[in-house]
Residue frames as qw, qx, qy, qz and C-alpha x, y, z in Angstrom:
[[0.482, -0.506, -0.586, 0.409, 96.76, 97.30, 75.93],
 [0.161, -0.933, -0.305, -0.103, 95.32, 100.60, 77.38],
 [0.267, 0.619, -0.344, 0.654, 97.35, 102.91, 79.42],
 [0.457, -0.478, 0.446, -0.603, 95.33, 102.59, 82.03],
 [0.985, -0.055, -0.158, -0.052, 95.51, 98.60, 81.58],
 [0.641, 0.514, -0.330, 0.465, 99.01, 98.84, 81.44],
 [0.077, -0.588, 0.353, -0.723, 99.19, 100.97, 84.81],
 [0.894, -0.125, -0.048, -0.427, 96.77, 98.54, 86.19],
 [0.941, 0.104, -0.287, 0.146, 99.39, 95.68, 85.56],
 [0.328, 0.411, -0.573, 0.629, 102.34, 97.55, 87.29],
 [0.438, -0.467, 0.285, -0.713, 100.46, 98.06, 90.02],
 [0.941, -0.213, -0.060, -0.256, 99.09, 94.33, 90.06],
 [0.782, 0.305, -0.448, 0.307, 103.26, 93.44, 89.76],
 [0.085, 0.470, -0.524, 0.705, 104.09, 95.34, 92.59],
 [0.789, -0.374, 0.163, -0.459, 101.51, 94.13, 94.90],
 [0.817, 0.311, -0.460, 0.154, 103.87, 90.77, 93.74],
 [0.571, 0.231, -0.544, 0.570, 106.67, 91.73, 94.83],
 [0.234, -0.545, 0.297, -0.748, 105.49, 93.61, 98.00],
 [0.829, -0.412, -0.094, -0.365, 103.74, 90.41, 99.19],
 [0.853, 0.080, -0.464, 0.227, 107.15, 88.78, 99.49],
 [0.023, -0.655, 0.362, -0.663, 107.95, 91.14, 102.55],
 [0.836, -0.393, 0.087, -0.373, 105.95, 89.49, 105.17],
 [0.949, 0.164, -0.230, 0.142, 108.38, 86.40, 104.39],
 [0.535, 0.552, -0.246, 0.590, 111.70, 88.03, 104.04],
 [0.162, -0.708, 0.265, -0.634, 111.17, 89.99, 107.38],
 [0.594, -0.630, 0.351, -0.356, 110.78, 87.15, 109.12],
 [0.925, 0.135, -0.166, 0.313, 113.58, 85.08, 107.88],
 [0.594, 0.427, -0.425, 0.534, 115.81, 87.69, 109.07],
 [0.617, -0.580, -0.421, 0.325, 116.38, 87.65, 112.91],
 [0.195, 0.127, -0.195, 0.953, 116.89, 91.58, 113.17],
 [0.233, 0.694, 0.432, -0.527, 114.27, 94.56, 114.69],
 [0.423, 0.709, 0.552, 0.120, 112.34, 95.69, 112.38],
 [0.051, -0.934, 0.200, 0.293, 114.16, 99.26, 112.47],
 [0.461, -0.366, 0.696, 0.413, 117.45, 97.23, 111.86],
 [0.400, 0.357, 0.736, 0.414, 115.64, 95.62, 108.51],
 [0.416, 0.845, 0.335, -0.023, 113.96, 98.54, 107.42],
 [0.032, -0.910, 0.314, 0.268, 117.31, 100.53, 107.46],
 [0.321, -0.466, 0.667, 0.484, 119.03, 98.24, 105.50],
 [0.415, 0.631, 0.655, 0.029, 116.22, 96.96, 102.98],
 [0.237, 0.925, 0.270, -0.122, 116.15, 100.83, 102.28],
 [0.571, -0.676, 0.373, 0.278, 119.41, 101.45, 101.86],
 [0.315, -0.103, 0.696, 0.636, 120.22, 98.98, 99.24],
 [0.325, 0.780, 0.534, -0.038, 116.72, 100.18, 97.55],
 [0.025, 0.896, -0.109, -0.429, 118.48, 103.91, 97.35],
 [0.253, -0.446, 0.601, 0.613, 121.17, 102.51, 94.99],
 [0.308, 0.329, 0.873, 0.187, 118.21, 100.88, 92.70],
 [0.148, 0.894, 0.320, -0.276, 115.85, 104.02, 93.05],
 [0.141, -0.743, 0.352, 0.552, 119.17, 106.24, 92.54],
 [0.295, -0.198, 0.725, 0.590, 120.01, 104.35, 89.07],
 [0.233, 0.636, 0.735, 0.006, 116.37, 104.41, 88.02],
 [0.137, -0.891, -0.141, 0.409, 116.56, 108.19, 88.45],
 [0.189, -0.625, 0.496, 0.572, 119.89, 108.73, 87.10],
 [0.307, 0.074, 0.848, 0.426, 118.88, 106.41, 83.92],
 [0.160, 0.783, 0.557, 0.224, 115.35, 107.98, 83.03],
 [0.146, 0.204, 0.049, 0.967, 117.32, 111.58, 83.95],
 [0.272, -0.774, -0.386, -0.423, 114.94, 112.71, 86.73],
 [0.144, 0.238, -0.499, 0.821, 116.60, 114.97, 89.57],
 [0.265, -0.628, -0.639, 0.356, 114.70, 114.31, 93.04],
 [0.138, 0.530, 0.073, 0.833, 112.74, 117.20, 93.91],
 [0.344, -0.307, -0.664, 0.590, 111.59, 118.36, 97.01],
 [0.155, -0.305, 0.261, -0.903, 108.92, 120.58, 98.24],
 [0.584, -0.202, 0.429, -0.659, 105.73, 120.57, 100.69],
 [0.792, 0.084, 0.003, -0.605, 103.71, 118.13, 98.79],
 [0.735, 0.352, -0.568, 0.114, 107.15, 115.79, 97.63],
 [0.080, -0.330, 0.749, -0.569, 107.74, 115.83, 101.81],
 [0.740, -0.067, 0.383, -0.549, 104.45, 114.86, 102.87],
 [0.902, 0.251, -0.223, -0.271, 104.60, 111.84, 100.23],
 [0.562, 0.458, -0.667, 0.171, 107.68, 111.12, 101.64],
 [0.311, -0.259, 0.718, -0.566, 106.66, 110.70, 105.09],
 [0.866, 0.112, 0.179, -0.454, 103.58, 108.70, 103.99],
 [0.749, 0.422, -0.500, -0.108, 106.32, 106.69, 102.03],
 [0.260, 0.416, -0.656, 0.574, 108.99, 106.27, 105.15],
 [0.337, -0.331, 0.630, -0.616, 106.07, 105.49, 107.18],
 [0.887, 0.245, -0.166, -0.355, 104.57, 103.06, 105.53],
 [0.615, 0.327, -0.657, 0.287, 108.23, 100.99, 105.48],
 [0.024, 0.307, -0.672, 0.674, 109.13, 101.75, 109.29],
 [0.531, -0.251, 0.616, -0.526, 105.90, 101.12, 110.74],
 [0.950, 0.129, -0.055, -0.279, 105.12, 97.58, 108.54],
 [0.582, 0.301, -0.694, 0.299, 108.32, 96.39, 108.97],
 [0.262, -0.089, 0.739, -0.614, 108.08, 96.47, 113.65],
 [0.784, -0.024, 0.235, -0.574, 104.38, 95.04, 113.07],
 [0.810, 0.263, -0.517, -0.088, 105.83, 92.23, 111.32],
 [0.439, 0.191, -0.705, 0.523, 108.02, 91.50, 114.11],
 [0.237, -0.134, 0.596, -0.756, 105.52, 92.44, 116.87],
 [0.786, 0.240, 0.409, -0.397, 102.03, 90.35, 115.57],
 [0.634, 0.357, 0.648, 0.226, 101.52, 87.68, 112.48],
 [0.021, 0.075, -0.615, -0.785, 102.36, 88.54, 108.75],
 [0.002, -0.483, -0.791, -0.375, 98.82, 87.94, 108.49],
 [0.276, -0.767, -0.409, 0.410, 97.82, 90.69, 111.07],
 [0.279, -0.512, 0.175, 0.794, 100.22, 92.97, 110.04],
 [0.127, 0.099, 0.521, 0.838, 99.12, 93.07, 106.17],
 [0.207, -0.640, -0.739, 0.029, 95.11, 92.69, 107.18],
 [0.231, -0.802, -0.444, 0.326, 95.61, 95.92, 108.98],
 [0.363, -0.321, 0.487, 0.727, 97.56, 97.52, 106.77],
 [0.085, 0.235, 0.623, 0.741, 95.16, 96.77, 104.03],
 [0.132, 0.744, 0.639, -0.140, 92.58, 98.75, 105.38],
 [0.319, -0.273, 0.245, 0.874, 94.08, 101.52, 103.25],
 [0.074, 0.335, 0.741, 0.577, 91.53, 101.26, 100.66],
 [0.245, -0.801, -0.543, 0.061, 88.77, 102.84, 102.97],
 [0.401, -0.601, -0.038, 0.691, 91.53, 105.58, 104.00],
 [0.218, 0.027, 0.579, 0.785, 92.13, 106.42, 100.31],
 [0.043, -0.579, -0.666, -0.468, 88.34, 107.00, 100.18],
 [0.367, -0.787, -0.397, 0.298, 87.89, 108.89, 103.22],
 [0.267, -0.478, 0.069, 0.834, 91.18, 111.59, 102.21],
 [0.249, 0.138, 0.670, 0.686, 89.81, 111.73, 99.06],
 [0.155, -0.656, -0.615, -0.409, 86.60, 113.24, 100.09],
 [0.609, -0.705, -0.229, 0.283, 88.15, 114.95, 102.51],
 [0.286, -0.599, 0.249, 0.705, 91.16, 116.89, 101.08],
 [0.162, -0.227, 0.596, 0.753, 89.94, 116.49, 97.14],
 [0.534, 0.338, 0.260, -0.730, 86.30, 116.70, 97.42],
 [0.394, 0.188, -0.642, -0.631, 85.67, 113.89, 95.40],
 [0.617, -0.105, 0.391, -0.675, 82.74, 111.62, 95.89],
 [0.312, -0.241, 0.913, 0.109, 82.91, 107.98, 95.87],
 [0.456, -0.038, -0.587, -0.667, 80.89, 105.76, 93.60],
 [0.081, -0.666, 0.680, -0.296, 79.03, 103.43, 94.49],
 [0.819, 0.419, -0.380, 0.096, 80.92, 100.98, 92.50],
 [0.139, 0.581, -0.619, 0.510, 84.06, 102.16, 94.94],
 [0.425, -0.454, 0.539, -0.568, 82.40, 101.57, 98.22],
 [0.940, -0.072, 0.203, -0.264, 80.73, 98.12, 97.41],
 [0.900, 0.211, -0.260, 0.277, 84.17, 96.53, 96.17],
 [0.148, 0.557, -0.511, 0.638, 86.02, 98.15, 98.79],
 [0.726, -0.312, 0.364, -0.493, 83.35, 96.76, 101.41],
 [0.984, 0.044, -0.123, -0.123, 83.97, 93.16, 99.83],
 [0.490, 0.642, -0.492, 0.326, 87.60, 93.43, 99.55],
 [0.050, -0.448, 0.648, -0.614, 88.10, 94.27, 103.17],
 [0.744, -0.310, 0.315, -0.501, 85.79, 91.60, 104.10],
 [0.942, 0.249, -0.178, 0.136, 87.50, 88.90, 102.16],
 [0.523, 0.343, -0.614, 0.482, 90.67, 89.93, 104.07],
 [0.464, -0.390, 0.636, -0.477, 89.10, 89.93, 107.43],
 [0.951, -0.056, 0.017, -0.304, 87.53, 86.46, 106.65],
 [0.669, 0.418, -0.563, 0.247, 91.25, 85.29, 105.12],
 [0.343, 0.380, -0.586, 0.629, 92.90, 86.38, 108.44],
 [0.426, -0.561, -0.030, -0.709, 90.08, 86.23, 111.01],
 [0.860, -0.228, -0.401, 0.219, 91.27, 83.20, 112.95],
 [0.640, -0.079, -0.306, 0.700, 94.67, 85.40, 113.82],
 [0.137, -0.675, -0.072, -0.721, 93.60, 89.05, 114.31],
 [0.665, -0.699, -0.070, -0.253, 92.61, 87.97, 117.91],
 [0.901, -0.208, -0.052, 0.377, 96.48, 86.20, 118.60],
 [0.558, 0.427, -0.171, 0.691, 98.82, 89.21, 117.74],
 [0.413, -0.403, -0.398, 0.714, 100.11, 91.51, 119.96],
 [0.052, 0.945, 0.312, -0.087, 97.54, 94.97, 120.22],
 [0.063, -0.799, 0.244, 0.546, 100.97, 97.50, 119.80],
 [0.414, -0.270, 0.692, 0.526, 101.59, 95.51, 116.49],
 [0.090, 0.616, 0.762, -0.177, 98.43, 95.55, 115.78],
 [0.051, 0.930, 0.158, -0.328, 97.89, 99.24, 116.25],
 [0.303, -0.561, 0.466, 0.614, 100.95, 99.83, 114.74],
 [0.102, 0.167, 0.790, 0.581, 100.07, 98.12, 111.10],
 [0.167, 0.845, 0.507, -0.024, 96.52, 99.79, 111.02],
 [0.047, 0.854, -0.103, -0.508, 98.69, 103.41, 111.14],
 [0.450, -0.122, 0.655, 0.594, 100.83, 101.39, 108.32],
 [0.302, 0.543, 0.669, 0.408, 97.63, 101.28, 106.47],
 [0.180, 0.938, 0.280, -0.097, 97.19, 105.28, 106.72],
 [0.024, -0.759, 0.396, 0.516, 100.40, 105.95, 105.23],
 [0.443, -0.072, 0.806, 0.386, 99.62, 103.72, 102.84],
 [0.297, 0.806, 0.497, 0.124, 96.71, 105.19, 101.55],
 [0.164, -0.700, 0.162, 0.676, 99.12, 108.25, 101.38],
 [0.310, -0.418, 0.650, 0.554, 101.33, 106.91, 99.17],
 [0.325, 0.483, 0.731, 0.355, 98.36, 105.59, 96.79],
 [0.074, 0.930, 0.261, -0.247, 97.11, 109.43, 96.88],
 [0.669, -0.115, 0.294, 0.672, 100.48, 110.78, 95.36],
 [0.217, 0.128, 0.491, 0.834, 99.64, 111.79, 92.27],
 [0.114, -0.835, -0.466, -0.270, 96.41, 113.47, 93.15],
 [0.369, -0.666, -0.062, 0.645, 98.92, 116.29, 95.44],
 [0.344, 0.922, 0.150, -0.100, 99.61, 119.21, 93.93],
 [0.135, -0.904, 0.399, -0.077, 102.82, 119.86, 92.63],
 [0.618, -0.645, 0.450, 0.001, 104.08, 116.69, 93.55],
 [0.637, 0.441, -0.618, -0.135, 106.20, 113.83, 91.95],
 [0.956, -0.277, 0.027, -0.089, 105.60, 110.14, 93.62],
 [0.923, 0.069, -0.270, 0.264, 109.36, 108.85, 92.61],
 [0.103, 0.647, -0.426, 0.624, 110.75, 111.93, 94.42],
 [0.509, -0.572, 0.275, -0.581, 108.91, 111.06, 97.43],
 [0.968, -0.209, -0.113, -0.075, 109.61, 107.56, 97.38],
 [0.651, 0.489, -0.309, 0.491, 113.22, 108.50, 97.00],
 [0.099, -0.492, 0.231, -0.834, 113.47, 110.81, 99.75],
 [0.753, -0.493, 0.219, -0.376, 111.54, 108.76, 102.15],
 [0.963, -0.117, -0.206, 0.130, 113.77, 105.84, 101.76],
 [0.496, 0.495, -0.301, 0.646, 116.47, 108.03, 102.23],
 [0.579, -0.583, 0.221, -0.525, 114.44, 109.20, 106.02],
 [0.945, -0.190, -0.075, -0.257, 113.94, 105.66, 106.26],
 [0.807, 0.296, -0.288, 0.422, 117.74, 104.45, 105.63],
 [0.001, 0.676, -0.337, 0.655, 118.94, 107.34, 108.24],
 [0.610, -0.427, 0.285, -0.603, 116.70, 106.29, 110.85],
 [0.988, -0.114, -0.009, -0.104, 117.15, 102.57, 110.72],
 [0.801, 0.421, -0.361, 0.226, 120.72, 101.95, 109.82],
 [0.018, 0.599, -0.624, 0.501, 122.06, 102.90, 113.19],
 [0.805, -0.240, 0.409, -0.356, 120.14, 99.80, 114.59],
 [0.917, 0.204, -0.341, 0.023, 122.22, 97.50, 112.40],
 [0.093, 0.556, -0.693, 0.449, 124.99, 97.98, 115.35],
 [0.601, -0.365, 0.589, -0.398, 122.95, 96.01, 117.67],
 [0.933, 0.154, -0.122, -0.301, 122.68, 93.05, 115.33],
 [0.389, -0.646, 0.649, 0.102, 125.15, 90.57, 115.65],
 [0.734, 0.302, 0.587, 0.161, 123.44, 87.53, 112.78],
 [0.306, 0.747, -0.194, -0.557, 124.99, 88.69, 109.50],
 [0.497, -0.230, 0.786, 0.287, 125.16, 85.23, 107.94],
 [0.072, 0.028, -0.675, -0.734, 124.56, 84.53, 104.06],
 [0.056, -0.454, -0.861, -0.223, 121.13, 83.80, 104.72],
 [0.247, -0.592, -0.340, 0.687, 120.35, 86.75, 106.45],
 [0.143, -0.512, 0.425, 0.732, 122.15, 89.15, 103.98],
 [0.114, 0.027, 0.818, 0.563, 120.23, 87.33, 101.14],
 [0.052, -0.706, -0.606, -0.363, 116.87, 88.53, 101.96],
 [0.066, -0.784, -0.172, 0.592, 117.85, 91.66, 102.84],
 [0.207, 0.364, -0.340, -0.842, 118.79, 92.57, 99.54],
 [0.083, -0.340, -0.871, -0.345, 115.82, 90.86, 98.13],
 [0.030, -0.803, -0.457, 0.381, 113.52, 93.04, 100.66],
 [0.075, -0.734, 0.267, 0.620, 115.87, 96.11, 99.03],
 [0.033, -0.133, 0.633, 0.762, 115.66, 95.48, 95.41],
 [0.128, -0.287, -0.887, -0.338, 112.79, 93.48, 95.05],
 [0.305, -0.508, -0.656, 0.467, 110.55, 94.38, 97.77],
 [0.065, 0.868, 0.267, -0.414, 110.75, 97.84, 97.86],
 [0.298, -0.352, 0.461, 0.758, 112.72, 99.09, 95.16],
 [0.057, 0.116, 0.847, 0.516, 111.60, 97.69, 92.23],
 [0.061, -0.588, -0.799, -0.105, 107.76, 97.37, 93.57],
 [0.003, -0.759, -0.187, 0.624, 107.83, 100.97, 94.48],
 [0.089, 0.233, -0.558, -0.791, 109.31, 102.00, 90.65],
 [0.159, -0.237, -0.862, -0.418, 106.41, 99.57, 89.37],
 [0.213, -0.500, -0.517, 0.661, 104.30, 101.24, 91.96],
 [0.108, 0.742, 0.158, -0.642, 104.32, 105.07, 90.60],
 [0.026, 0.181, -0.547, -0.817, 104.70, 104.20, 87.33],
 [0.123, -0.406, -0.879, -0.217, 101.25, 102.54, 87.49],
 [0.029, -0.671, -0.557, 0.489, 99.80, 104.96, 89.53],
 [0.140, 0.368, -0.230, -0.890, 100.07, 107.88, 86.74],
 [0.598, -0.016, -0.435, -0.673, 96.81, 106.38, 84.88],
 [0.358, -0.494, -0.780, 0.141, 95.28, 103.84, 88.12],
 [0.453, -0.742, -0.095, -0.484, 92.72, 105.83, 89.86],
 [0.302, -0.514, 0.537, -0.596, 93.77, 105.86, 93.54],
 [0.692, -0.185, 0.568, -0.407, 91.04, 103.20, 94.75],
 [0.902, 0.352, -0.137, -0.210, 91.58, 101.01, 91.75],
 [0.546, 0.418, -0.641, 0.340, 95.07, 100.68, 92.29],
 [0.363, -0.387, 0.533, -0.659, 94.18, 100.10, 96.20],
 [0.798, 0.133, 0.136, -0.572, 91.99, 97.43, 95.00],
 [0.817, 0.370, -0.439, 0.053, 94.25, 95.39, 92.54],
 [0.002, -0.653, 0.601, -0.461, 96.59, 95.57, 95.58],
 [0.847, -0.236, 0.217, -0.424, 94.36, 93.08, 97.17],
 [0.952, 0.170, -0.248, -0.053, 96.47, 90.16, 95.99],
 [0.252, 0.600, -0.534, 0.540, 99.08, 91.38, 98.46],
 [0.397, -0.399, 0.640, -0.523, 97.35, 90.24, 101.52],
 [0.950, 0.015, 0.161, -0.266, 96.70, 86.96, 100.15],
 [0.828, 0.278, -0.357, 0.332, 99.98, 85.95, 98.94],
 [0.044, 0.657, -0.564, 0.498, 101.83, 87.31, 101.83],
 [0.687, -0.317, 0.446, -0.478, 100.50, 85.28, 104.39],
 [0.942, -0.014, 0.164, -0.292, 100.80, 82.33, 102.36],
 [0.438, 0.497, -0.587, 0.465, 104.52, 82.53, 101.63],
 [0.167, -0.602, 0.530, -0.573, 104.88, 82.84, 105.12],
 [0.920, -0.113, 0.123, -0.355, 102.46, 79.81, 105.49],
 [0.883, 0.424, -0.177, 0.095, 104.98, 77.38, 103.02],
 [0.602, 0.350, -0.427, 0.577, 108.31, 78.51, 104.17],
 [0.120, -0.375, 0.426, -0.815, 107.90, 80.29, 107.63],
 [0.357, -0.348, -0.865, 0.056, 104.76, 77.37, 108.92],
 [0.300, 0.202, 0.404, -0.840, 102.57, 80.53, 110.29],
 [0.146, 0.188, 0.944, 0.226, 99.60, 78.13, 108.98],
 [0.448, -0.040, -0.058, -0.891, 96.38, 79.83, 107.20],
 [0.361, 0.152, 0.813, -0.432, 92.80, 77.75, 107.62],
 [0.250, 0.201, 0.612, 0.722, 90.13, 77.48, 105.30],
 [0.038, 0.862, 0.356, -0.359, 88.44, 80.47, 106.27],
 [0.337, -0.476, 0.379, 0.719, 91.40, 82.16, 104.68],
 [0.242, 0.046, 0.669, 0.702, 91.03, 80.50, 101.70],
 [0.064, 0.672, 0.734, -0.076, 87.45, 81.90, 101.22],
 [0.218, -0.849, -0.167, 0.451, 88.58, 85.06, 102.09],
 [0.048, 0.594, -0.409, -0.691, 91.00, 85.19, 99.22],
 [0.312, 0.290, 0.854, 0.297, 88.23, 84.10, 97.06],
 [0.090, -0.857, -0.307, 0.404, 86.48, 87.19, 97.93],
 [0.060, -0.787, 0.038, 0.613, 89.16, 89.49, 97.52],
 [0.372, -0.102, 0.756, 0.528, 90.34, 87.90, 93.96],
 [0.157, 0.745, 0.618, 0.197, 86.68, 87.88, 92.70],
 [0.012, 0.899, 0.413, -0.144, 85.91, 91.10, 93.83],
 [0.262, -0.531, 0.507, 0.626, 89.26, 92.95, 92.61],
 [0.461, -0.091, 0.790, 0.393, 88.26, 91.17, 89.10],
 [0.175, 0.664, 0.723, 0.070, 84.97, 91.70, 89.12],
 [0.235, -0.842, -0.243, 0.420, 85.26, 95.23, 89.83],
 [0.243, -0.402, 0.525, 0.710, 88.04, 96.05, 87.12],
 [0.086, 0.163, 0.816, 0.548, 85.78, 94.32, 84.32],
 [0.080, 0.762, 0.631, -0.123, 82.92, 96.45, 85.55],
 [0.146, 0.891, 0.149, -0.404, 84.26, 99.54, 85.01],
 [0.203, -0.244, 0.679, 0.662, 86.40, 98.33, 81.77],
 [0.185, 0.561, 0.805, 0.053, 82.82, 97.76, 80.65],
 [0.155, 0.820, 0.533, -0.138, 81.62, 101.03, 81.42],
 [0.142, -0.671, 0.371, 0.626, 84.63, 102.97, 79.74],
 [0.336, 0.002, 0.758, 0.559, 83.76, 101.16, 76.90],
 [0.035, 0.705, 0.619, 0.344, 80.37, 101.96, 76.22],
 [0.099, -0.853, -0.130, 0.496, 81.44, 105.54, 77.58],
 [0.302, -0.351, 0.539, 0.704, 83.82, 105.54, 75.29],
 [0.172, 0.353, 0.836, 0.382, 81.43, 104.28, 72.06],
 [0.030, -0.845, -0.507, 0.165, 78.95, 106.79, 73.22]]
């Protein structure tokens, strides 16, 4: 396996575990502040041993800040949209990262899409509006608005390693550490802290974001940007359908179409340009 297969696969593992958020957030009966500050929290002791075990000291300057805000906003504002419109709204608008990721990119790193990029980035995002196009019209517009800004600090966080200077696991560190400031004083208003509760919050905090962030930026040091935006696609189709199975927010079969789309076209799209690295490569 390649490197850049290999990167490829973390990335496709994290999208995994990232889809199981939608779920988790709404099994536990806190605001969304409240869950992101604890979620992050127990993440810091996971990140922090990751760190302390590969022997990398956070670092910190312009470029490791900005990734953290793109990291700290990404958590804070997809955790309230969950709790203000549908898990299916909330990732839908979220994933429209993939377009954002093309737009800074040609915008702060002059680079010019293919276009390979733009037609599997046009299908993607139409296979998740078809998945989710029943509910898009039923959530609430500030949750709404809120998970569309999710999705431009999400295309941050896929930009990372194209900053100068920077280092992705600093910034993820360091934003969960914003993120864990700012939220944990809202666990005072809670008052549910029963075993079921407490059990997918550290599942959101290890699994969730821990882990799928580490599997995250280690893929991203050999996924292009929009490729690893792209494989991501299997995040807004399994979220929604956890949520379907255990949480009864029911999908239709427009849906399922829709994540026929994005599956194909995530697949197709990988085995086109594993194609044409090869016979670049041979050449």
């Amino acid at each position: 396996m390649s490197a850049r297969q290999k990167g490829t696969l973390c990335v496709f593992l994290a999208a995994v575990l990232y889809s199981i958020g939608g779920l988790c957030i709404k099994l536990i009966p806190w605001s969304g502040m409240a869950i992101n500050g604890g979620r992050t929290a127990i993440a810091l002791v996971v990140i922090g041993g990751y760190l302390a075990v590969t022997r990398h000291r956070p670092r910190m300057n312009l470029w490791v800040l900005v990734g953290a805000v793109a990291v700290c906003g990404t958590n804070i504002l997809f955790s309230i949209a969950n709790k203000l419109t549908t898990a299916g709204n909330a990732i839908v608008l979220q994933f429209t990262a993939p377009i954002f990721v093309i737009l800074f990119s040609v915008v702060f790193f002059g680079k010019k899409p293919q276009k390979l990029d733009m037609l599997a980035c046009g299908l993607v995002l139409g296979g998740v509006l078809l998945f989710f196009i029943d509910s898009l019209s039923a959530g609430g517009m500030l949750g709404n608005i809120l998970a569309l800004v999710s999705g431009i600090s999400y295309a941050g966080v896929f930009l990372l390693n194209d900053m100068p200077d920077s280092d992705p696991i600093s910034s993820v560190f360091w934003g969960d550490v914003i993120s864990a400031v700012v939220g944990l004083p809202f666990l005072g208003y809670e008052t549910d802290f029963s075993g079921n509760t407490l059990t997918a919050l550290v599942v959101l905090g290890v699994f969730q974001v821990a882990l799928a962030y580490i599997l995250m930026v280690e893929g991203l040091k050999t996924t292009p940007p929009v490729t690893a935006s792209l494989v991501s696609g299997i995040e807004p189709v399994l979220n929604p359908i956890l949520v379907a199975v255990f949480y009864h927010e029911m999908i239709g079969p427009v849906a399922l179409v829709g994540a026929i789309v994005v599956v194909g076209s995530v697949v197709l799209y990988n085995v086109i340009l594993a194609r044409k690295s090869s016979i670049e490569y041979q050449s």
